[in-house]
MMTF fields as JSON, N, C-alpha, C and O atoms, coordinates in Angstrom:
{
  "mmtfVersion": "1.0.0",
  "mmtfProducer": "UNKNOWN",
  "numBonds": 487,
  "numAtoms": 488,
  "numGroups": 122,
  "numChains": 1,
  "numModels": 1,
  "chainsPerModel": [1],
  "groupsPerChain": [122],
  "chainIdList": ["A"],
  "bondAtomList": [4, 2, 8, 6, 12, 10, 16, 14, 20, 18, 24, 22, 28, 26, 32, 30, 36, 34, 40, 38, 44, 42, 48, 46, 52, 50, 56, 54, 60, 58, 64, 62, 68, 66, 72, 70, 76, 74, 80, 78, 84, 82, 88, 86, 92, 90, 96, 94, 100, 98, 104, 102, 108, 106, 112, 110, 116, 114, 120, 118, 124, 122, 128, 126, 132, 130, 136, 134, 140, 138, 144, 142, 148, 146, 152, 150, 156, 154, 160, 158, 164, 162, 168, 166, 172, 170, 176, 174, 180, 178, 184, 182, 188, 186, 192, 190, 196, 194, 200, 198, 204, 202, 208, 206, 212, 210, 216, 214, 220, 218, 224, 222, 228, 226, 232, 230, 236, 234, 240, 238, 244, 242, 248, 246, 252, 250, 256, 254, 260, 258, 264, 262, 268, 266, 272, 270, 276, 274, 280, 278, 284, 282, 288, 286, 292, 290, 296, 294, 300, 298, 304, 302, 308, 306, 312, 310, 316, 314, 320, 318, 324, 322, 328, 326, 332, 330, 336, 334, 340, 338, 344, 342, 348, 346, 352, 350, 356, 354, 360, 358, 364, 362, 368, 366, 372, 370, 376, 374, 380, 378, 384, 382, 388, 386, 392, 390, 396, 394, 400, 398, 404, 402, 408, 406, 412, 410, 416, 414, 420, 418, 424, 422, 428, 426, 432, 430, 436, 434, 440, 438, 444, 442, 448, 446, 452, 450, 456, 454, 460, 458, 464, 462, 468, 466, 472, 470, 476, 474, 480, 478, 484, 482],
  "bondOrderList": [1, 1, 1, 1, 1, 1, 1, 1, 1, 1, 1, 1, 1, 1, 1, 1, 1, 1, 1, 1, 1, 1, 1, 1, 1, 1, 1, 1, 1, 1, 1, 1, 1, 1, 1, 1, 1, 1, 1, 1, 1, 1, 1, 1, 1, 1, 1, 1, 1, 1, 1, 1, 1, 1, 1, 1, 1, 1, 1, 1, 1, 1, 1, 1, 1, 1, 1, 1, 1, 1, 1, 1, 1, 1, 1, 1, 1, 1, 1, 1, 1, 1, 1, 1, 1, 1, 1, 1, 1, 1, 1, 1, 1, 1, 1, 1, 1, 1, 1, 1, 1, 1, 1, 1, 1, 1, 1, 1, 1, 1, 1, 1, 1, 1, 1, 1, 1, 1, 1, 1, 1],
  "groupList": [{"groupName": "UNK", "atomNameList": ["N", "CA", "C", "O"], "elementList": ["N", "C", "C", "O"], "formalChargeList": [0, 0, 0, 0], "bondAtomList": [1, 0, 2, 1, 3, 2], "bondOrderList": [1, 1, 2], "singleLetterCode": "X", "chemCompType": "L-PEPTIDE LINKING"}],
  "groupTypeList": [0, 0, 0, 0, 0, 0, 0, 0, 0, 0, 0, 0, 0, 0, 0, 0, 0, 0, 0, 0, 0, 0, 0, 0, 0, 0, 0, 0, 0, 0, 0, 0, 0, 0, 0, 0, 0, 0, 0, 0, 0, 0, 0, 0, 0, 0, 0, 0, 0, 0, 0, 0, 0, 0, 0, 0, 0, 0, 0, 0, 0, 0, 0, 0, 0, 0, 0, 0, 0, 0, 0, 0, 0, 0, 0, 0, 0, 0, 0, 0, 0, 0, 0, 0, 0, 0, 0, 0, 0, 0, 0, 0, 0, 0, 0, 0, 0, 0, 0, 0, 0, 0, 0, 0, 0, 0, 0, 0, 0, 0, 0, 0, 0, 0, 0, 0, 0, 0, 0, 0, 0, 0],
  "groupIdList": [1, 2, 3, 4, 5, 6, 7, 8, 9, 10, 11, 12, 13, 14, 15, 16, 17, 18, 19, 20, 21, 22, 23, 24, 25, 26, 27, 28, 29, 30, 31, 32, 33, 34, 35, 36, 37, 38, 39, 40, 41, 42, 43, 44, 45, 46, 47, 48, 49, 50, 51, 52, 53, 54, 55, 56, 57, 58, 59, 60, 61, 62, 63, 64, 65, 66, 67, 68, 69, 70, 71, 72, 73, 74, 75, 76, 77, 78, 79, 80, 81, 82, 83, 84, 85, 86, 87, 88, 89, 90, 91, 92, 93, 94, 95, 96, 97, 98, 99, 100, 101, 102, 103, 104, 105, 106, 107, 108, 109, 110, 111, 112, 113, 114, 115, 116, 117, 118, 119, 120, 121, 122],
  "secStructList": [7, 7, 2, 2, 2, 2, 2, 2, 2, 2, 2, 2, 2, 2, 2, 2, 2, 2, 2, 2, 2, 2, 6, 7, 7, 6, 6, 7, 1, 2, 2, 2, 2, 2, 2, 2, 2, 2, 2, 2, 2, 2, 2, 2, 2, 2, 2, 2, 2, 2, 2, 2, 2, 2, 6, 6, 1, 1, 7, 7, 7, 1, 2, 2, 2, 2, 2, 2, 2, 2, 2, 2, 2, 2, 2, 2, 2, 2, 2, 2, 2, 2, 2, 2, 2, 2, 2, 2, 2, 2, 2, 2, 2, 2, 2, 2, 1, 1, 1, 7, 7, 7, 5, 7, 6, 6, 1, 1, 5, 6, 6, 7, 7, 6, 6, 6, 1, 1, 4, 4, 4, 7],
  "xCoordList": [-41.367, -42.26, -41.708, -40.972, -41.791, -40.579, -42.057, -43.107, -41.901, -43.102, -43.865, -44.993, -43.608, -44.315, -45.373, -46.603, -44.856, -46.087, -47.222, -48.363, -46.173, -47.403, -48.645, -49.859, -47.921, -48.382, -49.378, -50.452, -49.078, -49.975, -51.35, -52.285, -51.321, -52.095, -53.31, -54.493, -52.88, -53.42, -54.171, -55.369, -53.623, -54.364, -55.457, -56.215, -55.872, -56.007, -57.82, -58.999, -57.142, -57.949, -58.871, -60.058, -58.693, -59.078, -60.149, -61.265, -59.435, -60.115, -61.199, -62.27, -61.293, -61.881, -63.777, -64.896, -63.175, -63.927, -64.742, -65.934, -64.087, -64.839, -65.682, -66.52, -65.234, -66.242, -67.364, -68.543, -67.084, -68.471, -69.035, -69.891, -68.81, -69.925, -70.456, -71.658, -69.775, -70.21, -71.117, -71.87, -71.211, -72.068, -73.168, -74.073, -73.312, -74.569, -75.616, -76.118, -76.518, -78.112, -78.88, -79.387, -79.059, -79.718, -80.917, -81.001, -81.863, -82.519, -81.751, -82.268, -80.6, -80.207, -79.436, -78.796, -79.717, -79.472, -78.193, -77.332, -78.015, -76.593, -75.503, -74.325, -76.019, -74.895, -74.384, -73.287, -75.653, -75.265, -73.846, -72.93, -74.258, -73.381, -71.659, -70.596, -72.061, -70.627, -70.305, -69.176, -70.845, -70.507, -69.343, -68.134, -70.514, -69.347, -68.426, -67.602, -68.054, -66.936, -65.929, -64.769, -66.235, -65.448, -64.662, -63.492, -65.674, -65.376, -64.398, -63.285, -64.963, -63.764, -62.402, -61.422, -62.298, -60.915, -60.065, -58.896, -60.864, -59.979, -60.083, -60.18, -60.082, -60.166, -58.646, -57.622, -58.992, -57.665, -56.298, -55.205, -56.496, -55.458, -54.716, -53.487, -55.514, -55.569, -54.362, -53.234, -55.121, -54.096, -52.572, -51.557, -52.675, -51.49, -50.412, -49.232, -51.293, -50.72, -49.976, -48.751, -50.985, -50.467, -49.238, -48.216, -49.267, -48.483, -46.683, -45.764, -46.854, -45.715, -45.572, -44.386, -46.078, -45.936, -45.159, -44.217, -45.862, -45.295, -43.768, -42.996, -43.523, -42.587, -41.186, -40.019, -41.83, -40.462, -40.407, -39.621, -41.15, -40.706, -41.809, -42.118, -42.414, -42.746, -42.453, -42.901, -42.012, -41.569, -42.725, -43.649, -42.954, -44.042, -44.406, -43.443, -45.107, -44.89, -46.194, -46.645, -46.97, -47.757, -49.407, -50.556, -48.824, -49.47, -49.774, -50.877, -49.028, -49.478, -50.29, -51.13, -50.643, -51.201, -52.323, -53.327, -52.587, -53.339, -54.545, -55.759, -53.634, -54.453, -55.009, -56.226, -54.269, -54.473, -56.239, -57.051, -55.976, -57.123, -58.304, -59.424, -57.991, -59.426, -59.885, -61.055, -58.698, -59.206, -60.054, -60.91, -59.797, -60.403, -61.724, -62.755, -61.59, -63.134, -64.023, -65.127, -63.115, -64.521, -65.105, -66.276, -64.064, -64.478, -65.441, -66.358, -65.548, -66.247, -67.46, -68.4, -67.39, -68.789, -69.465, -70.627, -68.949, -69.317, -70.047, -71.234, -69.221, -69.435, -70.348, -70.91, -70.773, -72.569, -73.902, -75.033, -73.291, -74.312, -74.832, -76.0, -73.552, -74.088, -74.616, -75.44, -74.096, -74.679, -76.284, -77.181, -76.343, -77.523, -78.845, -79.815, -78.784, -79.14, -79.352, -80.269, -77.982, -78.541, -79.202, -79.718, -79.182, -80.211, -81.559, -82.199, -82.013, -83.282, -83.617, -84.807, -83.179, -83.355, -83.856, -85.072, -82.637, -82.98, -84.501, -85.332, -84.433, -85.659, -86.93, -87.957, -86.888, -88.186, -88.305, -89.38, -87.233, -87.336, -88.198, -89.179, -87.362, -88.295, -89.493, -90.127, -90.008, -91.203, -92.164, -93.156, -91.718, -92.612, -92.71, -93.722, -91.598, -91.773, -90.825, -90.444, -90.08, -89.313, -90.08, -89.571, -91.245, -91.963, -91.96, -91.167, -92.035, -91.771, -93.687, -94.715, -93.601, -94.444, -95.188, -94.909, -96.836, -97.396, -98.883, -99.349, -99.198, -99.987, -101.249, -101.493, -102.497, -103.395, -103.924, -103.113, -105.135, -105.606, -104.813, -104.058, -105.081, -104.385, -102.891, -102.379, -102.114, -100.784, -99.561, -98.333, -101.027, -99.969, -100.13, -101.035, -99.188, -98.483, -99.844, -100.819, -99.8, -101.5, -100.771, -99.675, -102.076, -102.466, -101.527, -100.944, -101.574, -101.072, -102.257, -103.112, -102.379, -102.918, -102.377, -101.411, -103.411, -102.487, -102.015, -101.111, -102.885, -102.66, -101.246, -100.674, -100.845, -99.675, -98.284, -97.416, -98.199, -96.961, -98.145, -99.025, -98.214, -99.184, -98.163, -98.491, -96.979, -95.729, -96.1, -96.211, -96.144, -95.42, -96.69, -96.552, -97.702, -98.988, -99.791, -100.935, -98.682, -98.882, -99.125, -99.306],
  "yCoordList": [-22.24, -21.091, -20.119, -20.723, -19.096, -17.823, -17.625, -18.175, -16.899, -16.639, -15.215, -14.991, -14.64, -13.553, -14.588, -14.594, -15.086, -15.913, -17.061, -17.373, -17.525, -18.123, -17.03, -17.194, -15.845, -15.157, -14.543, -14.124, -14.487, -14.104, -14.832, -14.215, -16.237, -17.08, -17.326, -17.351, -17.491, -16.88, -15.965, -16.13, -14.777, -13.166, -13.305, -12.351, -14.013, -14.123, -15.012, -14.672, -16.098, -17.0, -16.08, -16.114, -15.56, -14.366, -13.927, -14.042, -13.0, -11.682, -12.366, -11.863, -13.664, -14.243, -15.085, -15.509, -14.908, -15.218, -13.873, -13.853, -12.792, -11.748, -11.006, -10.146, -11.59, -11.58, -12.26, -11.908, -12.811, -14.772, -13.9, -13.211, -13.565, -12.962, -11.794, -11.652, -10.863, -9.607, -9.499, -8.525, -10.346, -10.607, -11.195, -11.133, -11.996, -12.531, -12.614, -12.125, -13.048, -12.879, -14.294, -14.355, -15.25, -16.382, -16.495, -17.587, -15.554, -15.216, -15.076, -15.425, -14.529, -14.894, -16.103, -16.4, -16.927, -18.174, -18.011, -18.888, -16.898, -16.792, -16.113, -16.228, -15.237, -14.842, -15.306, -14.994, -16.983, -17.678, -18.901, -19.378, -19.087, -19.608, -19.177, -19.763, -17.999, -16.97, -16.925, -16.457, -17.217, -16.921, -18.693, -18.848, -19.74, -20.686, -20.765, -21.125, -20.31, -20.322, -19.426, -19.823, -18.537, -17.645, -18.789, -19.142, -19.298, -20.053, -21.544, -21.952, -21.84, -22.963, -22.283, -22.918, -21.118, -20.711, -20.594, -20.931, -20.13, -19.758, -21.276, -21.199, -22.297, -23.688, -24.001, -24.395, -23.603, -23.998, -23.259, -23.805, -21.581, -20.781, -21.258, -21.204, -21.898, -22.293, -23.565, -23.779, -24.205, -25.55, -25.264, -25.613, -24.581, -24.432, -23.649, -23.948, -22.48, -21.896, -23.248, -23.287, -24.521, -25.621, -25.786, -25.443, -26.416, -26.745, -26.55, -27.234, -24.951, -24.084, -24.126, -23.821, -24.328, -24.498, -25.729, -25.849, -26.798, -28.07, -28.368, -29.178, -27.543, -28.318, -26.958, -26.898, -25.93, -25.048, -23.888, -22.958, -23.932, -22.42, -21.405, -20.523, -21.557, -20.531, -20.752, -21.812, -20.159, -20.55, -20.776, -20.071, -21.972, -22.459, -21.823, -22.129, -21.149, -20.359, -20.985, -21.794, -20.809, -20.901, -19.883, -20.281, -18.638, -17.499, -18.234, -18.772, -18.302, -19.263, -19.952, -19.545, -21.201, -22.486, -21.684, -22.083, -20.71, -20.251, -19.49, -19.591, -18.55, -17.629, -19.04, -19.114, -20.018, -21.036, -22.336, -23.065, -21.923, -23.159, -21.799, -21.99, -20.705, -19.423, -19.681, -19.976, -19.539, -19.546, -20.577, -20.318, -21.945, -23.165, -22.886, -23.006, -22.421, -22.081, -21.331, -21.579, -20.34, -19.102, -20.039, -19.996, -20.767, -21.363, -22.506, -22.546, -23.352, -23.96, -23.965, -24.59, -22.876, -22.46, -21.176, -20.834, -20.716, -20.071, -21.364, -21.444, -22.114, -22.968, -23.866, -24.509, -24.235, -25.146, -24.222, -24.586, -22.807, -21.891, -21.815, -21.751, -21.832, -22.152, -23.521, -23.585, -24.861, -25.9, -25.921, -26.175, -25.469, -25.218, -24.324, -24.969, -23.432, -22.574, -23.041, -22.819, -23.852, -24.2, -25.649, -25.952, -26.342, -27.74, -26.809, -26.804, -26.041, -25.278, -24.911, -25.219, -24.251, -23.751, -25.086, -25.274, -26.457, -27.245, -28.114, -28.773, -27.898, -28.245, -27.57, -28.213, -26.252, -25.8, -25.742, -25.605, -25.841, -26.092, -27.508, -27.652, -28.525, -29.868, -29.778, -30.143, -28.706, -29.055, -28.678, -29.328, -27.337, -26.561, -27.021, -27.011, -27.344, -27.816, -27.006, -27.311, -25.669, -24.889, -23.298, -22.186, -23.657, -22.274, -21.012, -21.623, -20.574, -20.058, -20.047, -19.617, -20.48, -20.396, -19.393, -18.345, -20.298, -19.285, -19.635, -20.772, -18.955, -19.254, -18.947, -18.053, -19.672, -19.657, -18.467, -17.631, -18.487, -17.496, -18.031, -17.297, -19.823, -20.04, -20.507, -21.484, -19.636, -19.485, -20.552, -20.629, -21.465, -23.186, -22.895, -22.239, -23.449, -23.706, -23.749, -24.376, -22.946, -23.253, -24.763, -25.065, -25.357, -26.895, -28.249, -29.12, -28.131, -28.727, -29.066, -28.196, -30.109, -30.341, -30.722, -31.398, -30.0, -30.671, -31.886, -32.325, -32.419, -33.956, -34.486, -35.506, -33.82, -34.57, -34.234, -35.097, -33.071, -33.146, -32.552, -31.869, -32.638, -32.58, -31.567, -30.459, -32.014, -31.337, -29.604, -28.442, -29.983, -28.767, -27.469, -26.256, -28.102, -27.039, -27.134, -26.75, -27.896, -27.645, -26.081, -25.517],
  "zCoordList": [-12.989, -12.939, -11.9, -11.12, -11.684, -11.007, -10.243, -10.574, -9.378, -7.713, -8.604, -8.164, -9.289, -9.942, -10.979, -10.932, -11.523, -12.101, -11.632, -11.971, -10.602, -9.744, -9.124, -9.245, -8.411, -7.818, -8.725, -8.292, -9.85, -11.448, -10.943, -10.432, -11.167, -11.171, -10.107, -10.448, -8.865, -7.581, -7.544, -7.312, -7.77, -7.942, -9.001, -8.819, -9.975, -10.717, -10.443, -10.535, -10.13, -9.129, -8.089, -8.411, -7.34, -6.209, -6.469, -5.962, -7.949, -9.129, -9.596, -9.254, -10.482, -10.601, -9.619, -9.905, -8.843, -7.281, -7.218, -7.526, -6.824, -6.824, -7.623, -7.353, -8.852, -10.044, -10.04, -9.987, -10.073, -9.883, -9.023, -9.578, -7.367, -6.995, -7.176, -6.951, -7.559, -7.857, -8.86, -8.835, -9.797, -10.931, -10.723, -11.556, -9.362, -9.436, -9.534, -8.522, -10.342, -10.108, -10.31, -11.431, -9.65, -9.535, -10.536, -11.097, -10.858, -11.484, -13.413, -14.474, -13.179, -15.106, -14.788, -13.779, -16.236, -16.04, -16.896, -16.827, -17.729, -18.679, -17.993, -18.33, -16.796, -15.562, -14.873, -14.412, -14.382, -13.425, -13.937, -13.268, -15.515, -16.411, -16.286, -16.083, -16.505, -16.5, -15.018, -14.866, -13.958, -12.968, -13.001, -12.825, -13.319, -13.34, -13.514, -12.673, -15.261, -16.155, -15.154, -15.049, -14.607, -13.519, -12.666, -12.814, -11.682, -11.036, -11.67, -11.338, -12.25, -13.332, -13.336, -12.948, -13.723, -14.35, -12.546, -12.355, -11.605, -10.726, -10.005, -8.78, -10.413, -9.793, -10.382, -9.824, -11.945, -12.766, -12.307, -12.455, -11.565, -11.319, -10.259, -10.312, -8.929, -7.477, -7.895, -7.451, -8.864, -9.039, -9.463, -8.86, -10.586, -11.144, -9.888, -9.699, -9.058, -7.928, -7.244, -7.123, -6.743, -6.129, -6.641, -6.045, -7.978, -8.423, -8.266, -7.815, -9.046, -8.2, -6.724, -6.595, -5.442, -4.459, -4.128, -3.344, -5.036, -4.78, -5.276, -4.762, -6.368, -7.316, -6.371, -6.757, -4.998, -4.35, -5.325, -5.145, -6.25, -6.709, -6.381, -7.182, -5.138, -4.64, -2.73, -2.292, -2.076, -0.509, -0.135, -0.539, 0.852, 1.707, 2.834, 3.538, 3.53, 4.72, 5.201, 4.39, 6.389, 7.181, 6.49, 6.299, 6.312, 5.494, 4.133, 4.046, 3.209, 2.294, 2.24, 1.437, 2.849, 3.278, 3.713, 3.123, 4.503, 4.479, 3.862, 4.034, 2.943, 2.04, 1.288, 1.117, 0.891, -0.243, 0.45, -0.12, 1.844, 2.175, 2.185, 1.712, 2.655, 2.382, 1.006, 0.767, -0.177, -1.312, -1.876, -2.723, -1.347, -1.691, -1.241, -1.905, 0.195, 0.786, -0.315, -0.8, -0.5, -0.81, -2.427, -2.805, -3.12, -4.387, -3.999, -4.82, -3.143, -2.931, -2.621, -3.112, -1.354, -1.074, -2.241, -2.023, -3.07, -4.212, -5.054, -5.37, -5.253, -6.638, -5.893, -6.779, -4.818, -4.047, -4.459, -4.78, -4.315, -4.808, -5.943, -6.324, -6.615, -8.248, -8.66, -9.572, -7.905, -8.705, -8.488, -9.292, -6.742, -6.566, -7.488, -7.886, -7.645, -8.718, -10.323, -11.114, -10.457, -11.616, -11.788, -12.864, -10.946, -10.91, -10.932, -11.984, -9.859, -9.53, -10.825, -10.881, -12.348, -13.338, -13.712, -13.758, -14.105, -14.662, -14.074, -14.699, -13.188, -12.76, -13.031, -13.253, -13.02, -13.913, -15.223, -15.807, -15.742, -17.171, -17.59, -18.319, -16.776, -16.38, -16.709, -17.699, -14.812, -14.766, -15.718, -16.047, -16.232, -16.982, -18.652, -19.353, -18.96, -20.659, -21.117, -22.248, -20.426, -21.215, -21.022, -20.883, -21.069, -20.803, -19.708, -18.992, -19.448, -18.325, -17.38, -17.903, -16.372, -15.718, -15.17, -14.587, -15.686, -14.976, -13.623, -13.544, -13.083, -11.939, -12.107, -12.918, -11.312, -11.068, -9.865, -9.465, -9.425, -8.438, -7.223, -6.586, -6.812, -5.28, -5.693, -5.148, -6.844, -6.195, -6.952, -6.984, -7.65, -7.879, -9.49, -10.006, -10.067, -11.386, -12.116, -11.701, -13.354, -13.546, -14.489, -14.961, -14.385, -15.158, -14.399, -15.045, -12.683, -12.006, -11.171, -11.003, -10.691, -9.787, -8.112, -7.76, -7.281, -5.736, -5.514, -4.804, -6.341, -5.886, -6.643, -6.258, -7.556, -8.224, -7.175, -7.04, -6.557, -5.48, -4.265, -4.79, -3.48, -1.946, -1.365, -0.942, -1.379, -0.409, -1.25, -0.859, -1.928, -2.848, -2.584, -2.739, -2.219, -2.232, -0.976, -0.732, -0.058, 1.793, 1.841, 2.92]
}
């Protein structure tokens, strides 16, 4: 692989990243989706970047190793956000049946009672 195509890959990875967040809205569950698939592809770019690093056809420098452990960062702590977010969906989907919820006067899920979570209606 020649350092322009690694470097392809990388940039790519980055672009990718900055997408995922720029797009975000916790609230759409088909953005938060796409925000993954974002995040997937620049997991896949990062590696293949490795790859070329490993196999010398791209020079190892200090800078490198660097930009390359930021990039891991920002994907990681991107992609906790998202798993987070989307358990939270799957979880009201759970709780609710699929429906989208709705509330009573004091605030709680209508056709819930306090007593079934206590924590939840502290």
């Amino acid at each position: 692989m020649t350092p322009d195509i690694a470097a392809a890959h990388l940039d790519r990875a980055r672009s990718g990243i900055r997408q995922a967040l720029a797009q975000w809205n916790p609230a759409d569950l088909p953005a938060v989706e796409s925000s993954r698939e974002l995040l997937a592809a620049a997991v896949g770019d990062v590696r293949v970047f490795e790859s070329a690093v490993r196999a010398g056809d791209v020079p190892h420098t200090a800078q490198l190793r660097d930009t390359i452990v930021a990039v891991k960062k920002e994907v990681m702590q991107a992609t906790r956000v998202v798993d987070a977010c989307v358990a939270f969906h799957r979880g009201l989907l759970a709780r609710t049946g699929g429906a989208p919820p709705t509330y009573d006067a004091d605030g709680c899920i209508a056709g819930e009672s306090a007593e079934l979570e206590p924590e939840v209606h502290a």
